[in-house]
C-alpha positions as CSV (number, residue, x, y, z in Angstrom):
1,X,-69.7,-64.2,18.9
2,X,-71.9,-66.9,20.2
3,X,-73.2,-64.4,22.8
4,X,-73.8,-61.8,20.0
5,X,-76.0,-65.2,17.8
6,X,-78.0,-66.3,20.8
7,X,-78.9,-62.5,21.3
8,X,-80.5,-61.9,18.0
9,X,-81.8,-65.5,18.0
10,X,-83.9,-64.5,21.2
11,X,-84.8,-60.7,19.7
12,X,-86.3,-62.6,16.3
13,X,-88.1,-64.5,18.9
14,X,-89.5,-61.7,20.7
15,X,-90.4,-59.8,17.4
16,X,-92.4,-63.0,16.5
17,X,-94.3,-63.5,19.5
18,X,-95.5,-59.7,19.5
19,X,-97.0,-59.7,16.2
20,X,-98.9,-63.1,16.5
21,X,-100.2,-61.5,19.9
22,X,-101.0,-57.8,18.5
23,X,-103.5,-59.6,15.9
24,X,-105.1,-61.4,18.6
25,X,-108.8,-60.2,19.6
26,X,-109.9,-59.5,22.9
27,X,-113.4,-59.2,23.4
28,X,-114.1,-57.3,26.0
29,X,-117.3,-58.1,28.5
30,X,-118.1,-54.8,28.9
31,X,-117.1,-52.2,26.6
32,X,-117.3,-48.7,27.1
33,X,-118.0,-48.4,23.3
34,X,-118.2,-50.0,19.8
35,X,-115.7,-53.2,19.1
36,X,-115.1,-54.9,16.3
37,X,-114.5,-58.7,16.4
38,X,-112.9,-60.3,13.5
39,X,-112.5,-64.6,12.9
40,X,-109.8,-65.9,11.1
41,X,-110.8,-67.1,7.8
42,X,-112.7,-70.5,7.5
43,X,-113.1,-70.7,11.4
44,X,-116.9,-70.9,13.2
45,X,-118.0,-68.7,16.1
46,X,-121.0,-70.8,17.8
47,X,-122.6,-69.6,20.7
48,X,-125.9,-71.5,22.3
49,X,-128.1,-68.4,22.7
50,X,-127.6,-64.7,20.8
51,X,-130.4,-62.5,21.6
52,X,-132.6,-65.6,23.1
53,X,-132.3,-67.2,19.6
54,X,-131.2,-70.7,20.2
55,X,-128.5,-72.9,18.2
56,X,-129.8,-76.3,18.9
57,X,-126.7,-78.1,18.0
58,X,-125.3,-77.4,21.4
59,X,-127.7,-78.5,23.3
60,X,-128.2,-82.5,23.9
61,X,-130.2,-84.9,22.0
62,X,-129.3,-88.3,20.0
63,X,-130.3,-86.5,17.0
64,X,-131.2,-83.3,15.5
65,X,-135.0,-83.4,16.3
66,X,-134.1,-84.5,19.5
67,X,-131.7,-81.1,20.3
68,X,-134.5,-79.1,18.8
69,X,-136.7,-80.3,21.1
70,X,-134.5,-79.5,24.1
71,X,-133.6,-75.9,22.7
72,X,-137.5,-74.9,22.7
73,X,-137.6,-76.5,26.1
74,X,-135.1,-73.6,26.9
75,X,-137.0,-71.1,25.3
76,X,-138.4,-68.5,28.7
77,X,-141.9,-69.1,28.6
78,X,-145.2,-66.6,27.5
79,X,-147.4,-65.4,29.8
80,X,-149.7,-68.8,29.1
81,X,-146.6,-71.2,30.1
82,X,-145.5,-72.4,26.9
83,X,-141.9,-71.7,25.2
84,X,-141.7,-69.4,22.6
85,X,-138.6,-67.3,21.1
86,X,-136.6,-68.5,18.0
87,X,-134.6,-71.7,17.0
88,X,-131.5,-71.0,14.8
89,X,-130.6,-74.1,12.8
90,X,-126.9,-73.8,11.4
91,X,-127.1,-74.7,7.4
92,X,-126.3,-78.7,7.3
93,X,-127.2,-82.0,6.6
94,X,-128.9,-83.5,9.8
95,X,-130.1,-87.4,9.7
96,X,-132.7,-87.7,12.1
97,X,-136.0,-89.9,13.3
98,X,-137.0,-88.1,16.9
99,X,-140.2,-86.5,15.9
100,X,-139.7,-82.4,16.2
101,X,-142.8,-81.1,18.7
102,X,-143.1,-77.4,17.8
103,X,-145.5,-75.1,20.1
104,X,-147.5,-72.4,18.3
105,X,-145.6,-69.3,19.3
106,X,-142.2,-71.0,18.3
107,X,-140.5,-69.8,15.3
108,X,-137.7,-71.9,13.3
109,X,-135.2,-70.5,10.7
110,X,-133.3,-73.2,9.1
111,X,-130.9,-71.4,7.0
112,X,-131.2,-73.5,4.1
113,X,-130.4,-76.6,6.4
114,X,-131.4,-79.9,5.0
115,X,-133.3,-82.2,7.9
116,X,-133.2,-85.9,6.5
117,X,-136.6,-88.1,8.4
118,X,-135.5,-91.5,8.6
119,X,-138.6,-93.0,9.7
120,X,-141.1,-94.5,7.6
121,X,-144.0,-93.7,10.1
122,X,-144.9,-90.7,12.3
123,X,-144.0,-87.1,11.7
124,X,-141.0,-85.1,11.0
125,X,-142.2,-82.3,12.4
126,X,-145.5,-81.6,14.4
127,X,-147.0,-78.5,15.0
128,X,-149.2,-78.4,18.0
129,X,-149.8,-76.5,21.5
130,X,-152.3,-77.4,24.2
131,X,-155.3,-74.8,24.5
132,X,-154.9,-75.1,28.4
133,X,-151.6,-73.5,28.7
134,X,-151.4,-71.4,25.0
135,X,-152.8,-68.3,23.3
136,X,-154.6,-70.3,19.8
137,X,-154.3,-67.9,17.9
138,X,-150.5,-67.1,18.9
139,X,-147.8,-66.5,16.0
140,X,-145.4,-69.3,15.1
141,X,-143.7,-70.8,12.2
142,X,-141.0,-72.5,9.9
143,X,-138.6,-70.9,7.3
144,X,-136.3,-72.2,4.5
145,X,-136.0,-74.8,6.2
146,X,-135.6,-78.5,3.8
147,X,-137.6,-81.6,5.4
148,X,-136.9,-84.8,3.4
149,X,-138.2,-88.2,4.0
150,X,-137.8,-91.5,3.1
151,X,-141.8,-92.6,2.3
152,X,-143.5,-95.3,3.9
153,X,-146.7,-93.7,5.9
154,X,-144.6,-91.1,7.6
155,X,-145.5,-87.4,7.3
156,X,-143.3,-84.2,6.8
157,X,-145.5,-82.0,8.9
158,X,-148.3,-82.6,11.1
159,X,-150.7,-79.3,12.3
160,X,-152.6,-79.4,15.4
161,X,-154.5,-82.4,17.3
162,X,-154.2,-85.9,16.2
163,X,-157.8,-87.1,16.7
164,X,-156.1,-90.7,17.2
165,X,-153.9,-89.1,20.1
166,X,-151.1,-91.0,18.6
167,X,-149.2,-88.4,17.1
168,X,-150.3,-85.2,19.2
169,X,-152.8,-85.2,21.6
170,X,-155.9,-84.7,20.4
171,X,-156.8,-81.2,21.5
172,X,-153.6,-79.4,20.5
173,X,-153.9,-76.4,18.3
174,X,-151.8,-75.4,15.5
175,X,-153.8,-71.9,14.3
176,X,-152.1,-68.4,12.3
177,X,-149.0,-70.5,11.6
178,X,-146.5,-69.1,9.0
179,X,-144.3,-71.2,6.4
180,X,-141.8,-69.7,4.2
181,X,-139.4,-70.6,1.3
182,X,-140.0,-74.5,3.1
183,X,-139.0,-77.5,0.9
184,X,-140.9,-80.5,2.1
185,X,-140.5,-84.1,0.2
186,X,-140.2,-87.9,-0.1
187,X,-142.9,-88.5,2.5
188,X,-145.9,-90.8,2.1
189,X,-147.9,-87.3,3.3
190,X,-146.0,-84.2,2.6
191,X,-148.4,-82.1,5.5
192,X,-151.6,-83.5,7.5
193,X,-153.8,-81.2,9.0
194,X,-155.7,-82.6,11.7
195,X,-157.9,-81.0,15.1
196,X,-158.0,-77.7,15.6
197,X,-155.8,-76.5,12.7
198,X,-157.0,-73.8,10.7
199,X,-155.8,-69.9,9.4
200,X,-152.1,-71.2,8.3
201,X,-150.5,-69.9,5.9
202,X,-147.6,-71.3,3.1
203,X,-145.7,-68.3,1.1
204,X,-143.4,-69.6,-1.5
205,X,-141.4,-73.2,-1.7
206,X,-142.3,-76.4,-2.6
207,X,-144.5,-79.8,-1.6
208,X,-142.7,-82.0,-3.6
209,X,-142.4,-85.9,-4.3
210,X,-144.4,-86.9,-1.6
211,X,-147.4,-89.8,-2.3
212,X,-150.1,-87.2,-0.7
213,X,-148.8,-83.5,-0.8
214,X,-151.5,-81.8,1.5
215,X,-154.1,-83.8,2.9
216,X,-157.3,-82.8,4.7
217,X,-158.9,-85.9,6.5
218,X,-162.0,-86.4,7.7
219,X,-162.6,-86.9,11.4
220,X,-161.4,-83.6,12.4
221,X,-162.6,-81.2,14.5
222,X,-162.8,-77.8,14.8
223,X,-160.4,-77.6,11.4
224,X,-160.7,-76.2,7.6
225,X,-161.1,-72.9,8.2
226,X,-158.7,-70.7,5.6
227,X,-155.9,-72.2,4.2
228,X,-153.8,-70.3,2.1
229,X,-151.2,-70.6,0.0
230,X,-149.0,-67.6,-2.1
231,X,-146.9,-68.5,-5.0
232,X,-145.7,-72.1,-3.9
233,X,-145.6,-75.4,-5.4
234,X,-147.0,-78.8,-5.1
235,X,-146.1,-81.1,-7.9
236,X,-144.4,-85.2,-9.1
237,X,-146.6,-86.3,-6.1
238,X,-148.9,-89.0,-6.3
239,X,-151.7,-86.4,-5.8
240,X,-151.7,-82.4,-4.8
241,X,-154.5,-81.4,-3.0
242,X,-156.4,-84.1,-0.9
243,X,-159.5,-83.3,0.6
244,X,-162.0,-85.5,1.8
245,X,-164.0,-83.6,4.5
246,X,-164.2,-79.9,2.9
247,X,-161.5,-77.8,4.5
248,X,-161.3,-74.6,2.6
249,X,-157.9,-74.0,0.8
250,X,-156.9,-70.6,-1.1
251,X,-154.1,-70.7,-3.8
252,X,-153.1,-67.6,-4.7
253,X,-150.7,-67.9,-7.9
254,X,-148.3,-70.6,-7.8
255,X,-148.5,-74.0,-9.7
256,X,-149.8,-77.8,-9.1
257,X,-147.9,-79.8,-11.4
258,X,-147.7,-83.3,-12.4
259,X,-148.9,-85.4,-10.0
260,X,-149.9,-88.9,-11.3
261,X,-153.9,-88.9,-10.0
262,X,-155.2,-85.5,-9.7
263,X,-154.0,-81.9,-8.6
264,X,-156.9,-81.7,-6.4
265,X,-159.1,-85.0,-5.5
266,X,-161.4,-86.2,-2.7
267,X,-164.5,-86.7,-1.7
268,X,-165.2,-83.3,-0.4
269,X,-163.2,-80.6,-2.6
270,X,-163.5,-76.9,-1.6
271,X,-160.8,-75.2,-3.6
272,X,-160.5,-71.3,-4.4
273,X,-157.5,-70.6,-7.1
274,X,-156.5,-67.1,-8.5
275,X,-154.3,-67.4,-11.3
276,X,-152.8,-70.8,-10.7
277,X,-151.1,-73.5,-12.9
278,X,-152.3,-76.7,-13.5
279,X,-150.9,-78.7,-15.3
280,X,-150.3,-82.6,-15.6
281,X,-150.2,-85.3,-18.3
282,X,-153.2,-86.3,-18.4
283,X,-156.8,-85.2,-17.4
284,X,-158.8,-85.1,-15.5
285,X,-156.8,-82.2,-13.4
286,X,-159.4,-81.7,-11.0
287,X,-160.9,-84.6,-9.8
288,X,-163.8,-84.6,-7.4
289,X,-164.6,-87.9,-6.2
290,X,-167.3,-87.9,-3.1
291,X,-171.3,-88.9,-3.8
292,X,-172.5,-87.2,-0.8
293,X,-170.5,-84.1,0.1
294,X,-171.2,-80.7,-1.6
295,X,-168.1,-80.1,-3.8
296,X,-167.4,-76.5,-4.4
297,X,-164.4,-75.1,-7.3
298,X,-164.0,-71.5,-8.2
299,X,-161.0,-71.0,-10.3
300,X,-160.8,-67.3,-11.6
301,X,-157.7,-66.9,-14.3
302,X,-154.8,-69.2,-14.5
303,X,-155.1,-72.5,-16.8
304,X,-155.6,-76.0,-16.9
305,X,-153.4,-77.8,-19.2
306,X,-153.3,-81.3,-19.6
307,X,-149.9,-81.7,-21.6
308,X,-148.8,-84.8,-23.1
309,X,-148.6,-85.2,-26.7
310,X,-151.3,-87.4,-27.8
311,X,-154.0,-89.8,-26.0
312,X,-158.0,-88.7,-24.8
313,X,-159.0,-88.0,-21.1
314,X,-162.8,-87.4,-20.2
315,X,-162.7,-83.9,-19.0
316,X,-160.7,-81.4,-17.4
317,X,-162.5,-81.4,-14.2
318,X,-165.2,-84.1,-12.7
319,X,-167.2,-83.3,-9.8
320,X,-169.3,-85.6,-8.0
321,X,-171.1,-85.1,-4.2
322,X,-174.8,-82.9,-4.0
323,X,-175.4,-79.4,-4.9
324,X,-171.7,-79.0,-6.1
325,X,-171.2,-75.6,-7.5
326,X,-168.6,-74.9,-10.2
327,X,-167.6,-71.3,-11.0
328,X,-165.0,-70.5,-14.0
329,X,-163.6,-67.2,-14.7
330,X,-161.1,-66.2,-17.5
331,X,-159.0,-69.9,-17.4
332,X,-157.2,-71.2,-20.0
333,X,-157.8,-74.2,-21.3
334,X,-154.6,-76.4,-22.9
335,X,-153.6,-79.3,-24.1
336,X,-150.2,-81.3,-25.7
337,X,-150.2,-81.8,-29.2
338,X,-153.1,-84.5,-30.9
339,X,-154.4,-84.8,-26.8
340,X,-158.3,-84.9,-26.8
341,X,-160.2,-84.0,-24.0
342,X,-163.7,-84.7,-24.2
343,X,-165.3,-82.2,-22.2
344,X,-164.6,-79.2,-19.7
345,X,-166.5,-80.6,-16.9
346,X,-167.5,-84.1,-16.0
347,X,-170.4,-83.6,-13.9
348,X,-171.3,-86.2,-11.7
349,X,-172.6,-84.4,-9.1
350,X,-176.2,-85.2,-7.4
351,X,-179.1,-82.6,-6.4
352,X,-179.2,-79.3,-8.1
353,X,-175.9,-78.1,-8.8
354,X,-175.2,-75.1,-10.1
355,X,-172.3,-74.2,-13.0
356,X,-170.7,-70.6,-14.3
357,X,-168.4,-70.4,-16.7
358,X,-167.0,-67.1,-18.3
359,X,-164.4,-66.1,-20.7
360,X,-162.8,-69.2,-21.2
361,X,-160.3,-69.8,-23.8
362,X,-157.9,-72.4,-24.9
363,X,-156.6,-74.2,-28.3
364,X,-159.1,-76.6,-27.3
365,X,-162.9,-78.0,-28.6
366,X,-164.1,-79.6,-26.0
367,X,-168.1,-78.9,-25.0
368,X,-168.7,-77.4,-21.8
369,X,-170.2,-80.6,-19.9
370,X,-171.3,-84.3,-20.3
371,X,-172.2,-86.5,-17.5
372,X,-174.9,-84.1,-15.8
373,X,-176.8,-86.9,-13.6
374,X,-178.7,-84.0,-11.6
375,X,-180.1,-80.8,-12.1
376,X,-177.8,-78.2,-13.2
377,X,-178.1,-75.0,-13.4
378,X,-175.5,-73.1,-16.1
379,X,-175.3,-68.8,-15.9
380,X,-172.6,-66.7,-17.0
381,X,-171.5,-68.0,-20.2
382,X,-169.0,-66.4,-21.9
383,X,-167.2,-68.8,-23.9
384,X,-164.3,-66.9,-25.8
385,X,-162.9,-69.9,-27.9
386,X,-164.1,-70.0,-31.5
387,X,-164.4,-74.1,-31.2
388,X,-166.4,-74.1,-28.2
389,X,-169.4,-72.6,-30.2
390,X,-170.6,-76.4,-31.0
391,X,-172.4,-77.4,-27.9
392,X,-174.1,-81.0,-29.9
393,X,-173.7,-83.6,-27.2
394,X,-172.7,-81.4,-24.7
395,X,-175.5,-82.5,-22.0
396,X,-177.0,-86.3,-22.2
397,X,-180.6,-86.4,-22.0
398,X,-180.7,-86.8,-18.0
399,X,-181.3,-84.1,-15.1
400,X,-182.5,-80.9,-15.6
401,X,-180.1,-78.7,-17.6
402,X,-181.7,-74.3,-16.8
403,X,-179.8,-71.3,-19.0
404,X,-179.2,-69.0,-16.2
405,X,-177.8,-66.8,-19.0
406,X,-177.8,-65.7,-22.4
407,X,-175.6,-68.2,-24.4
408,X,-174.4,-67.7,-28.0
409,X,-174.0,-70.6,-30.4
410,X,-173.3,-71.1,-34.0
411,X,-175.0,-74.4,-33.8
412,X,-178.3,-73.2,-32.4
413,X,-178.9,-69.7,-34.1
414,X,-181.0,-68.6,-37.7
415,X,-183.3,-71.4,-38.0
416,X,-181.2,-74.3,-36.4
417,X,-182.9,-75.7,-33.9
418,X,-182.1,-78.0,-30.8
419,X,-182.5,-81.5,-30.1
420,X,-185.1,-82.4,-28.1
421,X,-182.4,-84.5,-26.2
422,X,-178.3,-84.2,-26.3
423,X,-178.1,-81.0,-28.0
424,X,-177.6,-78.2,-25.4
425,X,-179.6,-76.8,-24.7
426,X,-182.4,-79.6,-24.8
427,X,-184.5,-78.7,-21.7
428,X,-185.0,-75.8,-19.6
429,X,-186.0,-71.9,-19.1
430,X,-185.3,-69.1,-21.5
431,X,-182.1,-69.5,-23.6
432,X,-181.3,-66.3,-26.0
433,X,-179.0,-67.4,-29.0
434,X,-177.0,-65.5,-31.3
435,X,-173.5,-66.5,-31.9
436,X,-172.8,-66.4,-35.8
437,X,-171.9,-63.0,-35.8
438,X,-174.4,-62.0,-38.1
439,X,-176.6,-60.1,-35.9
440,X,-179.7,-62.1,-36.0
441,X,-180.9,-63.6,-32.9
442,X,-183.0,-66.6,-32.3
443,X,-184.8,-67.8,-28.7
444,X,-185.7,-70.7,-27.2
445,X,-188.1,-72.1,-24.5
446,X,-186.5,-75.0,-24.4
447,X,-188.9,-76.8,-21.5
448,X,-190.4,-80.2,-23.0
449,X,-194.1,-79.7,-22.0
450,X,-197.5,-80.5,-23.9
451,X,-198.7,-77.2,-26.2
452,X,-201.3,-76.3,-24.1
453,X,-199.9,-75.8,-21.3
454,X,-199.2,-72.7,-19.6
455,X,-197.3,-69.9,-21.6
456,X,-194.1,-69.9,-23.3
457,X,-193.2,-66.4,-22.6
458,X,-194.9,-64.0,-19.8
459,X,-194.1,-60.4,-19.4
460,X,-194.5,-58.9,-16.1
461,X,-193.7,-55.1,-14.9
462,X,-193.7,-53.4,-11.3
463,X,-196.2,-50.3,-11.9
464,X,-196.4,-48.7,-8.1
465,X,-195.3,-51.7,-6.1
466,X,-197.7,-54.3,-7.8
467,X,-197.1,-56.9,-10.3
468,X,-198.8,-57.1,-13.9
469,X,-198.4,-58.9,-16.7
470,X,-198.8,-57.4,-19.5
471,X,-198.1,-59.4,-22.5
472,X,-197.5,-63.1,-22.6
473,X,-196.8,-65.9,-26.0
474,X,-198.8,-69.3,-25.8
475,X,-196.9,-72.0,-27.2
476,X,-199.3,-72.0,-29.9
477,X,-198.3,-68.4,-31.3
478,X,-200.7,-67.2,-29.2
479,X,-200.0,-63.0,-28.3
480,X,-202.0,-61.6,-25.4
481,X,-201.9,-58.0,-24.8
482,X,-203.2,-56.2,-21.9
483,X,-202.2,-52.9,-23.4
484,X,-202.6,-50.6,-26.5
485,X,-200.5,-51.5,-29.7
486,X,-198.8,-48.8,-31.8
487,X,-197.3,-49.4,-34.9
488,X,-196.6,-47.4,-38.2
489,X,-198.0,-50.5,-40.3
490,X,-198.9,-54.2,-39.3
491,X,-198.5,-56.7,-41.2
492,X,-200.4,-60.1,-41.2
493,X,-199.7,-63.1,-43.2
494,X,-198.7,-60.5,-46.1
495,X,-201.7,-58.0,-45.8
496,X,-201.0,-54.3,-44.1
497,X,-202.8,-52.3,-42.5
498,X,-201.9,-49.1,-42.3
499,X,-203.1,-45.2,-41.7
500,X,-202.8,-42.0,-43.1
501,X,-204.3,-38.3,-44.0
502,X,-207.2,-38.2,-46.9
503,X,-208.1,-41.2,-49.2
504,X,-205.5,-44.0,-49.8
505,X,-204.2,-44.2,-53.8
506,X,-201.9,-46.5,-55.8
507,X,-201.6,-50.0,-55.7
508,X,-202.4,-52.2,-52.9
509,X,-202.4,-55.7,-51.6
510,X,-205.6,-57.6,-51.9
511,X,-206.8,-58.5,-48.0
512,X,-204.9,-54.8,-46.6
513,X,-206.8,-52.5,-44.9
514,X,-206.3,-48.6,-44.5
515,X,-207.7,-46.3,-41.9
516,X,-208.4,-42.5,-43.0
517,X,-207.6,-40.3,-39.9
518,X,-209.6,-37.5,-41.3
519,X,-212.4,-39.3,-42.8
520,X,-216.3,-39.1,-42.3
521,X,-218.7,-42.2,-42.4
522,X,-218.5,-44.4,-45.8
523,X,-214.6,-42.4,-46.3
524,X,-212.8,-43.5,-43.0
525,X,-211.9,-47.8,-43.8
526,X,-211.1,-48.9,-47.1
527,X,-210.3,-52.5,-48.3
528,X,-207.8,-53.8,-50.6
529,X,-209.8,-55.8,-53.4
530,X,-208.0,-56.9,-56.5
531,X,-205.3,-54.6,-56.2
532,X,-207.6,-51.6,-55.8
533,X,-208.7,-49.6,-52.6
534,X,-212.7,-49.4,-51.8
535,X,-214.1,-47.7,-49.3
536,X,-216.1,-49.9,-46.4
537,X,-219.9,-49.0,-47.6
């Protein structure tokens, strides 16, 4: 019987032993076909390189910038010497503080993985390749990938050459990069652009909590061309948009939300924005700074809303430099409940500047600038909201404020005429008004010079390649025609004169005169003399 125990004792064995090892997998190096591999649950298959993507958490480094560094070091090299292929970052929290050096024509997918800066100076990330041994305009970039940091001066992401050479060398590129679905926040600058940094892109994401979110220098070279950004965020930052030196940034959708100073500042602004958000507490949203640069905004759609309840801001933009040009199309204007804004645009801009605003609406009366210290120029105005048709104090009496445009006011239309300083418009060339919907139209020369000079009004037209003028209107009242006039009746100062077939009959006005088409001498002009026609002998 013992026998017979310790026999089936060994068989249970056996029976055991031969399952666990018919669910083990076998991969095979080289299979003649398909095979299917299949992990126990909650285990981790890791491998250092699948398809020459690299898993830089197994190769060596102090930290995870550090083994990111080493991976792309791994990377087989282009045809110009540099690394390039892909760096797989598994999802995870990484602490780190060993700056990440990434070449142009390296891509990294972080999978969602949080990377956690934790130096207060220098960059997280820099993106830069030498010109010697790279292609510029080579492919590269960073998706969902999370970059936090802890402030100070430090910088989530740095593009191209540092013109200090402390951070990159100065003639590193970082050209046609790609970001996608990238969180970057809690730096003092969320991304720096600096030499030789220009058509990058940012789709989607955010910019988030940082003091600067983007920031355009000056001192660069060889940067600013094409920046664009699709449907992404920049907000609860000190400031969006910096730009000091002019680069040219796109936004295309997307929002720029409550940052304390501005959504865009600096002293050299050169923003294009096609139906973007933005919105903050308080105004002004837009806030061009610089005395010498030309400042250039063109915001087509989207809306500027300056949304807490209560308190009074200046304007919704001010722009400053020389020759700034403004151009907006079809925004929105908002603000919170009881929140006055005093005008659209603060214009403190130099030189002659140039402003176009069309179809804008909002809930709010603001008129459409104050502050105009230069010559402005103002065309295009189509200004949909009912409360905007007040333009008294819109322009103080400084600078040289010219109607490139019909406008239409209620305030300047049958008979009411405007200031000759603070009412818009008080100085410049021809301004058409008619905005009281009752079809009558009144016109301005504007221009503050002495009666007798020059004419008010000239008519010119192009007969056979030449110029004549054919009418023109002295200041005076004056009409000079250098033409025929043909009219069924004309009236002066009450009396008519007027025409007709035979001998005129009926009553008259004294002073009228009537010319016989068919008549003979003594029968041809008759005169109105106490309400009766005589003839002229």
């Amino acid at each position: 019987m013992p026998m017979v125990r310790l026999l089936k004792t060994l068989i249970a064995v056996f029976i055991a032993v031969s399952s666990v090892v018919s669910q083990a997998q076998f991969v095979a190096l080289q299979p003649s076909g398909s095979q299917t591999v299949r992990q126990p649950t909650a285990t981790t298959l890791m491998v250092n390189s699948l398809n020459s993507s690299l898993n830089p958490i197994l190769f060596p480094g102090s930290d995870i910038g550090a083994q990111i560094n080493s991976a792309i070091s791994a990377l087989p090299q282009s045809a110009f010497g540099e690394p390039c292929g892909t760096i797989v970052v598994p999802a995870g929290y990484y602490a780190f503080s060993t700056s990440i050096v990434k070449p142009q024509c390296v891509f990294i997918e972080g999978n969602g993985a949080n990377l956690h800066f934790t130096a207060t100076s220098g960059a997280a990330l820099v993106v830069a390749s030498p010109y010697s041994n790279s292609d510029p305009y080579s492919s590269g970039g960073v998706s969902h990938l999370s970059l936090s940091g802890v402030g100070g001066s430090s910088i989530g992401v740095y593009m191209g050459g540092d013109p200090a050479g402390s951070i990159s060398r100065s003639d590193y590129y970082a050209a046609d990069q790609s970001f996608v679905d990238d969180q970057i926040f809690g730096f003092g600058t969320g991304v720096q652009m600096g030499n030789n940094s220009f058509l990058d892109t940012w789709r989607g994401g955010a910019i988030s909590s940082n003091n600067i979110g983007v920031y355009f220098p000056c001192g660069t070279t060889n940067a600013g061309e094409n920046y664009s950004f699709y449907g992404m965020v920049v907000n609860n930052g000190g400031v969006g948009f910096k730009q000091d030196c002019g680069a040219e940034i796109k936004l295309y959708g997307g929002g720029v939300d409550y940052n304390v100073t501005a959504a865009i500042t600096g002293a050299g602004i050169y923003v294009t924005a096609y139906g973007t958000h933005f919105e903050q507490r308080n105004a002004p949203i837009i806030l061009g700074q610089g005395v010498s640069a030309t400042q250039q905004l063109n915001l087509f759609g989207g809306v500027l809303y300056a949304s807490a309840p209560g308190g009074d801001d200046p304007s919704f933009i001010t722009i400053g430099g020389v020759s700034s040009n403004v151009r907006l199309d079809a925004v929105d204007l908002a603000a919170g409940p009881g929140h006055g804004v005093s005008s659209i645009v603060n214009w403190q801009a130099g030189g002659q500047g140039h402003l176009s605003a069309s179809a804008i609406t909002g809930a709010t009366s603001p008129p459409l600038v104050i502050g105009a210290t230069g010559n402005v120029s103002v065309s295009a105005m189509d200004l949909n909201t009912a409360s905007l048709s007040n333009y008294s104090g819109a322009f103080i009496p400084s600078g040289l404020i010219q109607g490139g445009s019909y406008i239409g006011s209620a305030n300047n239309s049958n008979g009411s005429l405007p200031g000759t300083s603070g009412t818009f418009p008080y100085n410049g060339t021809f301004l058409g008004w008619n905005a009281d919907d009752n079809g009558g139209s009144d016109f301005y020369n504007a221009f503050d010079a002495p009666a007798s000079a020059n004419a008010a009004f000239n008519w010119w037209s192009n007969n056979n390649g030449a110029w004549s003028k054919i009418s023109s209107l002295s200041r005076n009242g004056d009409l000079t025609l250098n033409g025929r006039v043909s009219a069924t009746t004309v009236t002066i100062s009450g009396a008519n004169w007027t025409s007709g077939n035979g001998i005129p009959s009926g009553a008259c006005t004294t002073g009228s005169l009537y010319s016989n088409k068919v008549g003979g001498p003594g029968s041809t002009l008759f005169i109105c003399v106490a309400g009766a026609w005589v003839d002229d002998k």
